[in-house]
N, C-alpha and C positions, 0 to 999 in steps of 0.2 A: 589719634587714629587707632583704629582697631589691631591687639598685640598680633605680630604674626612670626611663621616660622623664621628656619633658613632661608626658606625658599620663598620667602615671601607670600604665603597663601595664606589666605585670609579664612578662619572657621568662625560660623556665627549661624543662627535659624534667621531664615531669609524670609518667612511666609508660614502663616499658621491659617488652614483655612475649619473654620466650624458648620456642620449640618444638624437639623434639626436638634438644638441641645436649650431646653430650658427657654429663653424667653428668643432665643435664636433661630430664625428658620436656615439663613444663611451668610455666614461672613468671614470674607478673607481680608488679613491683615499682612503686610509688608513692614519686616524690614530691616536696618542697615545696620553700617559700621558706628560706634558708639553709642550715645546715650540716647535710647529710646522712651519716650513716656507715654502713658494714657492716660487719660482725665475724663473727667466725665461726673455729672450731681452724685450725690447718694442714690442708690440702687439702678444707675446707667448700667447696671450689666458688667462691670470692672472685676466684680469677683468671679462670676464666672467664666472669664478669660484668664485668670488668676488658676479654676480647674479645670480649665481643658488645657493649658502647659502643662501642669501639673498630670494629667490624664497621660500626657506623651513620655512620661517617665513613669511608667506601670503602676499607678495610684490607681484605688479600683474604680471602675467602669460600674457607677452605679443607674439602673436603670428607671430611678426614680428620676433621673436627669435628661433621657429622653422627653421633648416635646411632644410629639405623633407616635404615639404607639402603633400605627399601621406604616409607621416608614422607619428605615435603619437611621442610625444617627452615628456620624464620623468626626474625627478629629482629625485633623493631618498636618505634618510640621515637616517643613526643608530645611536643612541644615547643608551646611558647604563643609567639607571634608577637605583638612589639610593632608598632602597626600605621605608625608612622611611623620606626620602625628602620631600619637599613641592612640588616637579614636580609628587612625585608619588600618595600625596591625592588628589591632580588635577586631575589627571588621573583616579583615580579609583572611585573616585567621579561620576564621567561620564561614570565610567564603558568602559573605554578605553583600562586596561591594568587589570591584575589578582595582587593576593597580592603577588604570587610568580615567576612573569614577573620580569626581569632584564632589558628588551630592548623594548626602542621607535623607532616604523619606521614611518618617513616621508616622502608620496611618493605623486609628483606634475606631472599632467598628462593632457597633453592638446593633442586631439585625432583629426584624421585627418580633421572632421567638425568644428576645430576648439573650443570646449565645454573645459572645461578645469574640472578636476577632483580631486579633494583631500581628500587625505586619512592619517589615524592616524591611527597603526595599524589594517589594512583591515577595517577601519569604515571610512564613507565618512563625510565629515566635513568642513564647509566654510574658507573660507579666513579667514574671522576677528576672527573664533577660535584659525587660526594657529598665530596669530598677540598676541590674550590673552595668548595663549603657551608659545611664544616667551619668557615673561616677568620670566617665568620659567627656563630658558632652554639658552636661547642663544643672545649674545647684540655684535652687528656689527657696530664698525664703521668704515663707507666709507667716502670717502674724496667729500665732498661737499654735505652731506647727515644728515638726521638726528643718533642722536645717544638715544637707549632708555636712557643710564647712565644721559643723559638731563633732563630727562622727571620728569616734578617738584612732581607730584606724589609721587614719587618715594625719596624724599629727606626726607619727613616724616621718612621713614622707615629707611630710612639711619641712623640717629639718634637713632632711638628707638636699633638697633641692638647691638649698642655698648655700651648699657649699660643693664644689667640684670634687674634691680628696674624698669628703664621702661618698658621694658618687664612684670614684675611681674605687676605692676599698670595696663598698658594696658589692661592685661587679665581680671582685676577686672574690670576695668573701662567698660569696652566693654560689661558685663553681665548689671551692674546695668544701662548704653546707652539702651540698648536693650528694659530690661524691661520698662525704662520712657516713650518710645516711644510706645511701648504696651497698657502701660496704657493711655498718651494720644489719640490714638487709641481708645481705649476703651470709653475714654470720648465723641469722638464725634460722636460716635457712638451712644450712646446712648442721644445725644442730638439733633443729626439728625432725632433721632426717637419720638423727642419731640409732633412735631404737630400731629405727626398718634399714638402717643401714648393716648393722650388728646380723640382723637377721638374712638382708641378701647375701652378704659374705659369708655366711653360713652356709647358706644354700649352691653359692657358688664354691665353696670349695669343696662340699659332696658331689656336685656335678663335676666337677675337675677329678677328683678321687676316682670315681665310679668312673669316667671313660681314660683317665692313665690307667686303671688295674685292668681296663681289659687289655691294654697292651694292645690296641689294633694295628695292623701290617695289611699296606694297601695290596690291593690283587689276594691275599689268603683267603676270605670269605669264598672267593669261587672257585681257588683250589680244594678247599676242605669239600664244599657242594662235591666237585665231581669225584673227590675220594671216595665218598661216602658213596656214589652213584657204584663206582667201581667195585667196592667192597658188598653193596646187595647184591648188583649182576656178575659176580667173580664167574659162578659157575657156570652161565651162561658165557662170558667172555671165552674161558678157559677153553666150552663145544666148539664154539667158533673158531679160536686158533690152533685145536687140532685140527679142525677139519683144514683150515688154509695149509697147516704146514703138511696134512699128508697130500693136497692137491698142487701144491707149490714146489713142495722140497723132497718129496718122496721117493722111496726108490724105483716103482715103477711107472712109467709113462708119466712122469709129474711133470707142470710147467717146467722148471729149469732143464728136466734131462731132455724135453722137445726142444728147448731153445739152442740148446748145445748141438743136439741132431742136427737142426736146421740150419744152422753157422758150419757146420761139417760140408753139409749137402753144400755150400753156395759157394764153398773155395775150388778154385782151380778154373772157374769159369769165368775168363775174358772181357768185361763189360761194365760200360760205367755204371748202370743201372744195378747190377747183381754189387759192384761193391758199394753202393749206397746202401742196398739192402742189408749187406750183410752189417755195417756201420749200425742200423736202426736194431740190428735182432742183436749187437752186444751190447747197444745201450741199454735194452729193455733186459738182457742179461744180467748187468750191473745195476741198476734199479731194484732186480728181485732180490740179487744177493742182499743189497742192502736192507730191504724189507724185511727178508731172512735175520739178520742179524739185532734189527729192530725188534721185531716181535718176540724172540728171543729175549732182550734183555727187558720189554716191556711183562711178558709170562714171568719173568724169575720177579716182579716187582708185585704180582697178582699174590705174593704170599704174606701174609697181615698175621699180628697179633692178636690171638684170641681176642683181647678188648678195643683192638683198634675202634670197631665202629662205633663203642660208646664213647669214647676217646675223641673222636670228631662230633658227634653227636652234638654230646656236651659243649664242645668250643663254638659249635654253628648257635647251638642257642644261648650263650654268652654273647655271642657277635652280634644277635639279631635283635637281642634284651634290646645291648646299648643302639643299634639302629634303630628302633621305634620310638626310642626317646629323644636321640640328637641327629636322626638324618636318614635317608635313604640308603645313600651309598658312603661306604667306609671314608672318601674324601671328603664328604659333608659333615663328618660326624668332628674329622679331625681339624676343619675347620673352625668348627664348633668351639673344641678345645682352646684353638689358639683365642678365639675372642672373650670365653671365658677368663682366660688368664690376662687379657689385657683388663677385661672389669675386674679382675684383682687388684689389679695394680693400682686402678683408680680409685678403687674404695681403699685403697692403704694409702693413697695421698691425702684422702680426704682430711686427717686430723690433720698435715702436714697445714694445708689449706686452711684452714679453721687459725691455726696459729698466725700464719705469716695476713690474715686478712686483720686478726685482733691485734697484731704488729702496726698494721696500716692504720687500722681505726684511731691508734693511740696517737699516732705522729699526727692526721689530719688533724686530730681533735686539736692539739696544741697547736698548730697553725691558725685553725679556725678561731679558740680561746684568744689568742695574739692578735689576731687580725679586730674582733668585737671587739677587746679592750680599747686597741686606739679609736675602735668608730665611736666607742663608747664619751670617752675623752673628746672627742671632736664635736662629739654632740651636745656636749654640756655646755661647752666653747659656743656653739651657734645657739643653744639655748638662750644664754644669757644674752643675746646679742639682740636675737628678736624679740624678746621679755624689753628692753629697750627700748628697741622701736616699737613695740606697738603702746608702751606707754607715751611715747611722742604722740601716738595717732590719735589716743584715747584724750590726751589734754586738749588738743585741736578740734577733739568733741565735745569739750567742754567737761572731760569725767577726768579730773587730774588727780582726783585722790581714790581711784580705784585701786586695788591690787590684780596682780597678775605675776603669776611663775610657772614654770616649764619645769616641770619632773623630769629626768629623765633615772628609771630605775631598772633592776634589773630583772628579766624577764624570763621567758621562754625560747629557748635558743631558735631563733629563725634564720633562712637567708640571707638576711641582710641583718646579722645582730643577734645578740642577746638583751636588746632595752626595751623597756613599755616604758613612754612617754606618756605622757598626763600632762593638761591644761588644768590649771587651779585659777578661778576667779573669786573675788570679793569685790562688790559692788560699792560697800560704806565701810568704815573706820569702823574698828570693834567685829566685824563679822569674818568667822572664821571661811577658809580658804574650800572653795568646794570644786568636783569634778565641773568645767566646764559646759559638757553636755547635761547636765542635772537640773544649771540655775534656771530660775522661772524665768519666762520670756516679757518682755514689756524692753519700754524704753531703752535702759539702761545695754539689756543683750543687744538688741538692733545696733548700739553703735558702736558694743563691744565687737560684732560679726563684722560691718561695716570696715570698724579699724583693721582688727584682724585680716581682710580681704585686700586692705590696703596696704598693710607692711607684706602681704604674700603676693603681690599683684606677679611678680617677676615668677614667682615659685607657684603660684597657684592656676596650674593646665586646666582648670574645667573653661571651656573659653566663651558660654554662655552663662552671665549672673543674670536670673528673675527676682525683683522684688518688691513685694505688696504691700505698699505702703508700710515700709521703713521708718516711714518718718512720725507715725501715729505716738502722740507724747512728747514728741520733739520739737522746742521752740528757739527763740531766741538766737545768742548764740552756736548754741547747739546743732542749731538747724539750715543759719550757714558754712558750719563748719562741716554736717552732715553731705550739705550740697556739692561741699568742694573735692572730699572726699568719694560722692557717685561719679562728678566728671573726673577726677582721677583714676578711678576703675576704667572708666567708660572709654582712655585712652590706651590701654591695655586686653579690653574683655569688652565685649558685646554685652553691655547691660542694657535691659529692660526693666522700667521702672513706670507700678500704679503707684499713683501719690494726690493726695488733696492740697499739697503744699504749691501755689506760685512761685516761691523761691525758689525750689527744685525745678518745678518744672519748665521754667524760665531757660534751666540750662542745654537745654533736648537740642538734640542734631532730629530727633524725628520725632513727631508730637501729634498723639490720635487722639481725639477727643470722640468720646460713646456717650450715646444718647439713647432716648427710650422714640419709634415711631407709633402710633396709633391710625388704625383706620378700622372703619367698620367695622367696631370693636373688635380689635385683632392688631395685636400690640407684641411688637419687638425689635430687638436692640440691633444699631446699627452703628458706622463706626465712619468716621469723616478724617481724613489725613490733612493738618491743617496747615493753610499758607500762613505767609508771614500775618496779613490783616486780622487774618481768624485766632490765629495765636494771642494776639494782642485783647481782643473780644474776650477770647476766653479764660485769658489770664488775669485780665481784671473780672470777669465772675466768679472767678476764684478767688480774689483779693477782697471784693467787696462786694458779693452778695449779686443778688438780681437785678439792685439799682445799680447800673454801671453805670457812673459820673466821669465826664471828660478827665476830671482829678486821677480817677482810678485810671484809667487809661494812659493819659502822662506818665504817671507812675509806673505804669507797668512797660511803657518804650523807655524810663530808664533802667528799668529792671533788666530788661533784653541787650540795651545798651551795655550795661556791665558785664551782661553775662557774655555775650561777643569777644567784647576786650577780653575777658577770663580765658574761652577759647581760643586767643589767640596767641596767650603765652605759654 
């Protein structure tokens, strides 16, 4: 059955439907859990379903592959989304799909101007997204083509899967990564800001200079104003309070000596009213003394130092400097001051900062160091382990005297490590060890990938395998062991497999055979989902040619027969 999560959901492309592409006007294909296969003669149309999957993972949209130049031509693929998978944080990361979405559609559209158009559920989206997809979702290999399961990248992760503690480490390792690089970050940030920092503390402690030396004192600014007001109008003041003191306090008929008169006049006479009055004429009595006595000491203050005026002059325009540079009113300016002197403060921490972050940096680093070592160590452990098994897989393909070793060396300090991992293969006895993704493709890699895909089945998340005829080179032995190896994936991963092989395809849980139609004159490829009888048909014309003999036929209900029982263990 097909692998699934915790939660038991199932991910796999359920429907691949094609328009107008090459010898296809229209054809949609279905299908399921396990081993899927096509068949179909020489040039049935198999390769190019071989590139329109391939199309669905951002391979370019060539327009020589349109049929109808006056019609658009589409590709589109359903996929089922497991909802706690790493295809569906991807997705929803991007806001591509909801938390309670179960299904991916991929539709590829190149419209009659030739423009090509891609979409990820109804959101339009480049190539090289649908290529980052891919690595989630779906790994094809074509026969003289790259294969992502290559892709050295990817070999880290391979390792880390098959063992829980690196898992566990990895996640520690990758916070306390994170943060080093934060904090380096931070350091040269702040040392970046060395030479402009030199230079605002400069400037801030002229600013701070310049308004402590004016000494400012709140409310002074508009005492000195009205000194300065008093001191041009002295003599004018000076008219007016003689005039007041000889109408107020003088000797003849002057306010006080009438008021005195009048408080005379009003004694002795019986009535409430005359003594309220007389009450109102000593208040206003006592009012003018006092007035009297005021203007009096405010006259003897009208007398100034020859230089008084320039003497305030001067201070107003010291006051006024420092307001047009830090504030309106004296309280702004001293506001001012105080936040000045807090950015002192903070640019004197800065080296403080700069230290205790290079403090920081040292200790994560050796954390981090510590931590890589043992992933380091743990790795070489799993190395050697799946170097093992995939030499088991490889003998079961009949390549028992291949080489194969797992590098793990050390690298570029990442997240998860400081290791680059390398796959080294040799094919034959004598030939020295080479990068994996380098050797040339033919037989010998098909069952290298195959194995490799085999001993990864558990570790290996892409959970749709495509692949176009695998088997090309492979007989014999080889080619049962081949077989046994695809229904072994196919009970963990949704594989889809073209193949010319009977033996293989004998073992399909879903089995489409493609054909070429013809009608007035006007010819394309169509695609039949076969029953059991048609199975049988078709797999002895695979077996033996166009003369199907009851022989061949027999033959091939034992072949089914086997293959059943195989499925069944």
């Amino acid at each position: 059955m097909l692998r699934q999560d915790a939660q038991g959901e199932k991910k796999m492309l359920s429907e691949i439907r094609i328009e107008n592409m090459i010898l296809i006007d229209e054809l949609q294909l279905q299908f399921g859990p396990g081993l899927n296969v096509m068949t179909g003669e020489t040039g049935a149309g198999k390769s190019i379903i071989a590139d329109c999957l391939e199309l669905l993972i951002g391979e370019r949209f060539n327009s020589d592959m349109v049929r109808d130049k006056t019609k658009k031509s589409v590709v589109e693929g359903v996929f089922t989304v497991a909802g706690s998978s790493p295809l569906a944080e991807f997705l929803q990361e991007r806001e591509l799909i909801d938390g309670d979405e179960d299904h991916l559609i991929i539709s590829r559209q190149i419209n009659t101007q030739g423009r090509t158009i891609n979409r990820v559920n109804d959101r339009t989206v480049t190539a090289s997204f649908l290529k980052n997809l891919a690595e989630y979702l779906v790994d094809i290999h074509l026969q003289d083509d790259h294969h992502q399961i290559l892709n050295p990248r990817l070999y880290t992760s391979f390792l880390d899967s098959l063992s829980p503690e690196i898992q566990s480490l990895t996640s520690q390792t990758a916070q306390v990564y994170k943060r080093w690089k934060t904090v380096i970050q931070e350091i040269d940030d702040l040392k970046s800001q060395e030479g402009r920092r030199s230079a605002d503390q400069e400037y801030i402690e002229f600013q701070i200079a310049e308004i402590e030396g004016a000494a400012l004192i709140p409310g002074e600014f508009e005492e000195l104003e009205q000194e300065k007001n008093r001191i041009l109008s002295a003599e004018k003041i000076s008219l007016a309070l003689s005039q007041v003191q000889q109408l107020v306090f003088g000797d003849n008929n002057s306010a006080v000596e009438l008021l005195a008169e009048g408080r005379k006049a009003l004694r002795g006479v019986d009535d409430p009213f005359f003594e309220e009055l007389t009450e109102i004429l000593q208040e206003a009595y006592f009012l003018l003394e006092d007035a009297g006595k005021r203007m009096q000491h405010f006259w003897g203050q009208l007398e100034y130092e020859p230089n008084r005026l320039e003497i305030v002059d001067n201070r107003l325009q010291v006051i006024n400097k420092i307001k047009r540079k830090y504030g309106e009113q004296t309280s702004e300016v001293l506001e001012q001051l105080n936040r000045l002197r807090e950015e002192r403060v903070k640019l004197e921490r800065l080296e403080f900062q700069v230290l205790d972050l290079e403090k920081e940096r040292d200790q994560l680093w050796q954390e981090y160091d510590g931590m890589a070592e043992r992933i380091t160590e743990l790795r070489q452990m799993v190395a050697r382990s799946l170097e093992i098994r995939i030499k088991e897989e490889l003998a079961e393909l009949s390549m028992p005297g291949v080489r194969f070793v797992i590098e793990v060396n050390e690298g570029t300090p990442s997240a998860n490590g400081h290791d680059e991992v390398a796959f080294l293969f040799s094919a034959n006895s004598g030939e020295e060890l080479r990068p994996l993704n380098r050797i040339a493709s033919g037989g010998e890699i098909s069952r290298f990938i195959l194995a490799l895909k085999a001993a990864l089945a558990e570790a290996y998340h892409v959970p749709v395998l495509i692949f176009d005829e695998i088997d090309v080179g492979v007989g014999g032995q080889a080619l049962l062991g081949m077989g046994a190896k695809l229904r072994q994936l196919s009970r963990t991963h949704q594989v889809i497999l073209i193949t010319h092989s009977p033996q293989i395809a004998c073992l399909a849980d879903i089995h489409w055979q493609l054909h070429k139609e013809s009608a007035s004159g006007h010819t394309q490829i169509a695609a039949r989902l076969l029953d059991e009888d048609e199975r049988i048909g078709e797999l002895a014309r695979m077996l033996a040619g166009d003369q199907i003999t009851e022989t061949a036929r027999n033959h091939v209900r034992q072949m089914l027969q086997a293959a059943h029982q195989t499925n069944q263990n």
